[in-house]
C-alpha positions in Angstrom: 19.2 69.1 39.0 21.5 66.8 40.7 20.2 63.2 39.4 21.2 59.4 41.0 20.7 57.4 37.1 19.2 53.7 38.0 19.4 51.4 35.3 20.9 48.3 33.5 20.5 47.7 29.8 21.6 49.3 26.8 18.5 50.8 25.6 19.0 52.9 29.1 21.6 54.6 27.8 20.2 57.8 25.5 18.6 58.2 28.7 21.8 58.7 30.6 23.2 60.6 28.0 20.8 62.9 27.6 21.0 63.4 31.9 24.6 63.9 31.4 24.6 66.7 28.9 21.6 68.4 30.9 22.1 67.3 34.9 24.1 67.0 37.4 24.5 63.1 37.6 26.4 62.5 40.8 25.9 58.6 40.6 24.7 55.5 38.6 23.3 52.3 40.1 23.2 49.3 38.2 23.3 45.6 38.5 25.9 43.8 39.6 27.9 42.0 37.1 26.9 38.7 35.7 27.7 36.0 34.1 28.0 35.8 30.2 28.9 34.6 26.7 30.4 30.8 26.2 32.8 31.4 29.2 30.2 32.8 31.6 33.0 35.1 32.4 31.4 38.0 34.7 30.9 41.4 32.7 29.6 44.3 33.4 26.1 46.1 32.1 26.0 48.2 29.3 24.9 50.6 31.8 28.0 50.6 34.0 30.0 50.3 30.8 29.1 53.7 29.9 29.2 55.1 33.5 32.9 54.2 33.5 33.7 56.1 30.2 32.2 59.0 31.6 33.7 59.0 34.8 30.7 58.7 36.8 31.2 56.8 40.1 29.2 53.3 40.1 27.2 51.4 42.8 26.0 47.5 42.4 24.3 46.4 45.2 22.7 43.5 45.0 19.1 44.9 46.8 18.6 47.6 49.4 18.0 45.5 52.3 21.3 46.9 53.8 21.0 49.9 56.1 24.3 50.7 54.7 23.3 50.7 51.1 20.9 52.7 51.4 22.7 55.2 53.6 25.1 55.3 50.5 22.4 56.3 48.5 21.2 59.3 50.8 25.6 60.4 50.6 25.0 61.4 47.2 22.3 64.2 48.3 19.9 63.1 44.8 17.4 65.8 44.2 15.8 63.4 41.5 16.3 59.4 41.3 15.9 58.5 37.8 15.0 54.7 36.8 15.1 52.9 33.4 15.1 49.0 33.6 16.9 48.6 36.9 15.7 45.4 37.5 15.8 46.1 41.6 13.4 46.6 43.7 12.9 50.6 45.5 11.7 50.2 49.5 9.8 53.4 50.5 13.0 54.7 52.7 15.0 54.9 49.5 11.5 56.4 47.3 11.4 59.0 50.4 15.1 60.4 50.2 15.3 62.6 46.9 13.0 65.7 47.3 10.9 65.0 43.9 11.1 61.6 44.1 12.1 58.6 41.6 10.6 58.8 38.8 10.2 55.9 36.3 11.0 56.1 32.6 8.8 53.2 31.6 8.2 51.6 27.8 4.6 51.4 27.6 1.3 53.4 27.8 0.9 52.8 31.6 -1.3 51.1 33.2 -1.0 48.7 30.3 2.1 46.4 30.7 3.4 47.2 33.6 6.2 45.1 34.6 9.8 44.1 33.8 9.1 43.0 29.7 6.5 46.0 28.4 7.9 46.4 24.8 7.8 42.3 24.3 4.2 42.4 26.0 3.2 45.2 24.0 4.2 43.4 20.9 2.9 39.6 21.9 -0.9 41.6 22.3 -0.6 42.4 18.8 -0.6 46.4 20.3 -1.1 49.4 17.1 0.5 51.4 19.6 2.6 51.8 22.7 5.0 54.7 24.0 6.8 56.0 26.6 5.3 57.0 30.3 7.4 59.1 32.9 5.6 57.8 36.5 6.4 59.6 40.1 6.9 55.6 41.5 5.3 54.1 44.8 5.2 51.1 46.5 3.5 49.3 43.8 5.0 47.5 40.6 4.5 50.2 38.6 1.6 51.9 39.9 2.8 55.2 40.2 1.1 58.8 39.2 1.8 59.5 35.6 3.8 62.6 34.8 3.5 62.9 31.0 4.2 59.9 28.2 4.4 59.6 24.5 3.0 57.3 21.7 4.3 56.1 19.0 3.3 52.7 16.6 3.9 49.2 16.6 5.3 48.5 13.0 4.6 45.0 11.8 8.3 44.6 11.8 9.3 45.8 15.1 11.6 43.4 17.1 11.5 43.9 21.0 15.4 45.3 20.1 13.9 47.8 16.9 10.9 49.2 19.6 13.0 49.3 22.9 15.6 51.5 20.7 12.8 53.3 19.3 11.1 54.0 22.6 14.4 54.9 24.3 15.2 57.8 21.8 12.0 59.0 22.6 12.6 58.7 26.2 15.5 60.7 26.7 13.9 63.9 24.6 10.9 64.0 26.6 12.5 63.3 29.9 14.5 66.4 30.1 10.9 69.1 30.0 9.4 66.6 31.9 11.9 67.1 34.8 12.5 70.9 34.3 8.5 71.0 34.5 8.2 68.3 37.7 10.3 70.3 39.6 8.9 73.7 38.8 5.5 72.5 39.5 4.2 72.5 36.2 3.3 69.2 35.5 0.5 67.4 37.8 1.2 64.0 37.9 -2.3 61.9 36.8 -3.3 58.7 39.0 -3.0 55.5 36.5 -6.8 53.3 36.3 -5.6 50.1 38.0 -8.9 49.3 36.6 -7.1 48.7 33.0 -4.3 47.5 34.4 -2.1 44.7 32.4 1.2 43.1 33.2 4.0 41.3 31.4 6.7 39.3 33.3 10.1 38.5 33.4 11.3 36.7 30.2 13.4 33.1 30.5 14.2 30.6 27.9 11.4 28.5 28.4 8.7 31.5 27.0 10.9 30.4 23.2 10.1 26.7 22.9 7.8 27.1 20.8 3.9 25.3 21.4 2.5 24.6 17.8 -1.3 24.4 19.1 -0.9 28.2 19.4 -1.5 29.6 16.2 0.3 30.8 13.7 0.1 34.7 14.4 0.9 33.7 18.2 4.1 32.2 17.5 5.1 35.2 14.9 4.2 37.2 17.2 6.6 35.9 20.1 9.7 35.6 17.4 9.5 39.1 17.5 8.7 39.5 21.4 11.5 37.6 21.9 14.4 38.6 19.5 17.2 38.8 20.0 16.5 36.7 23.8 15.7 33.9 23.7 14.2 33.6 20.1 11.5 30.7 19.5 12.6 27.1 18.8 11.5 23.4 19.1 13.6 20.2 18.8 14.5 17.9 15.8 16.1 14.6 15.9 17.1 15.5 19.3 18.4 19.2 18.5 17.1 22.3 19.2 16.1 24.1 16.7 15.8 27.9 15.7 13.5 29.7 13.6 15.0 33.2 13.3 12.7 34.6 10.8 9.1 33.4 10.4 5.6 35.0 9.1 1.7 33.9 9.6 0.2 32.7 5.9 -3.3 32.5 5.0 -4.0 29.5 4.2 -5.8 26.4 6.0 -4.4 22.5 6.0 -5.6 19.5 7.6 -2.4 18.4 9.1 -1.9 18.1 13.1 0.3 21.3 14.6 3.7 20.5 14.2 3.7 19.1 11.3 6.6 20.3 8.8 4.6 21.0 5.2 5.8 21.9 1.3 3.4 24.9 0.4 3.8 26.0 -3.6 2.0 28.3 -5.2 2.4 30.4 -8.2 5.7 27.7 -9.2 7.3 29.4 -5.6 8.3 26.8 -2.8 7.8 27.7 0.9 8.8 25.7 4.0 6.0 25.7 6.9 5.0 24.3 9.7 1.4 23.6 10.8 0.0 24.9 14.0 -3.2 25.2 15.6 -4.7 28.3 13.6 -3.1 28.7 10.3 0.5 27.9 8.8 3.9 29.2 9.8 6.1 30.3 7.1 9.7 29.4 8.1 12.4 31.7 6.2 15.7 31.1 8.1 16.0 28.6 10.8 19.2 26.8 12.1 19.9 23.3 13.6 22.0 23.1 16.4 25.6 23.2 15.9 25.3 24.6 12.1 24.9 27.9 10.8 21.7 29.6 10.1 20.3 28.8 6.4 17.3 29.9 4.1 14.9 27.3 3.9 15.8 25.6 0.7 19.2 25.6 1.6 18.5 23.6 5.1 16.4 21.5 2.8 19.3 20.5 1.1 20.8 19.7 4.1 17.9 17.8 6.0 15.9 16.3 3.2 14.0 14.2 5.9 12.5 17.5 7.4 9.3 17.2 5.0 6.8 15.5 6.6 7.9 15.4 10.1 6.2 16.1 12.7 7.5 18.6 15.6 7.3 18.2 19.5 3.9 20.1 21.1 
């Protein structure tokens, strides 16, 4: 099948892979080049870094508003649009141009989580499981007819980086039968209960600064939601502070959220952090402009951290 690949990030690349070694990919659209790294140089996605390696041609526009973009797109004759994060809206005169359609490799169990961050808003409701759904896409954000999916489980260690990779493998071995079965008729795509329907947003570095009324499981929760962008952190002496690696404990205080707390039991120390429901275990964390430490060794460092009390 000759396939136009849509996408950005890395965890879009088995996908592409996979369509390479199985399709005929005559292009790959991805977002244009942006700003990065300490010397906000421009640079390129992971997406159209891979594209370049395998000699596939590359288009960045920056939407489809532009007759002439999308008159570009209809050039390369797509039988199938394939889309994995773009991060770009499709208007119906580009959904209308390739034969079966664009269809939407998207990290949840749709209709739950649709939008641009599923695996992070799978993981900050505390999901069991989530998975992979390949959607015929409309209009809507997401609203598409479901062709097949796949499930797999939330671990209690998963990282939005550990499930995306996780969830991307799976993509791209699915994908293939779904396509050869789409466009042999096999496969009737199944109408999504809007009824059910939940959405997750677009991520910035304000959803990390961390709120200590939530409780504890919440803000464990969004450590791993949010790792490795932006990470949780609050403020301390006027410096932004990291936690990289924290857990929920059982246990109950008296202290107002936000305050920083000794816990020892069994002769073992442990650094946390009151909040509105329970106590945060901190493990690493890291003040700004030093490197990231354990707990006792920070405490060496910032004897003055017991018994303050953090910004809400």
């Amino acid at each position: 099948m000759r396939i136009v690949f849509m996408g950005t990030p890395e965890f879009a690349l088995p996908v592409l892979n996979s369509l390479v070694s199985e399709h005929d990919v005559a292009a790959v659209y991805t977002r244009p080049d942006a700003a990065a790294g300490r010397g906000r140089k421009a640079a390129a996605s992971p997406v159209k870094q891979r594209s370049l390696e395998l000699g596939l041609p590359v288009e960045q526009p920056a939407n489809f508003k532009d007759p002439q973009v999308v008159s570009r797109f209809k050039e390369y004759r797509p039988e199938a649009a394939v889309v994995v994060a773009y991060g770009r809206i499709l208007p119906p005169e580009v959904l209308e141009i390739p034969p079966y359609g664009c269809i939407n490799v998207h990290y949840s169990l749709l209709p739950f989580h649709r939008g641009a961050s599923p695996v992070a808003g799978s993981i900050l409701a505390g999901d069991c499981f989530t998975g992979v759904s390949i959607m015929l896409m409309d209009e809507g954000m997401d609203t598409g007819p479901v062709i097949t999916r796949a499930q797999v489980p939330v671990f209690y260690y998963d990282t939005s980086k550990s499930l995306a990779g996780r969830l991307s493998i799976i993509a791209a071995g699915i994908l293939g039968d779904a396509l050869n079965a789409w466009s042999k008729g096999s496969f009737r795509p199944k109408k999504q209960n809007n009824s059910e329907a939940t959405y997750s947003g677009i991520i910035s570095k304000e959803d990390g600064k961390i709120d200590w009324n939530e409780s504890a499981t919440t803000i464990w929760r969004k450590s791993k939601a949010y790792y490795p962008w932006p990470g949780i952190y609050t403020t301390w002496r006027g410096k932004t502070l990291k936690l990289h690696r924290v857990s929920p404990l059982q246990c109950e205080i008296n202290e107002p959220p936000g305050t920083v707390i000794e816990i020892r039991e069994n002769n073992n120390f442990q650094l946390g952090i009151a909040t509105g429901e329970g106590v945060l275990q901190v493990i690493t964390l890291q003040l700004e402009g030093k490197k990231a430490n354990n707990s006792t060794e920070f405490l060496r460092g910032q004897p003055g951290f017991i018994g303050s009390i953090l910004p809400c």
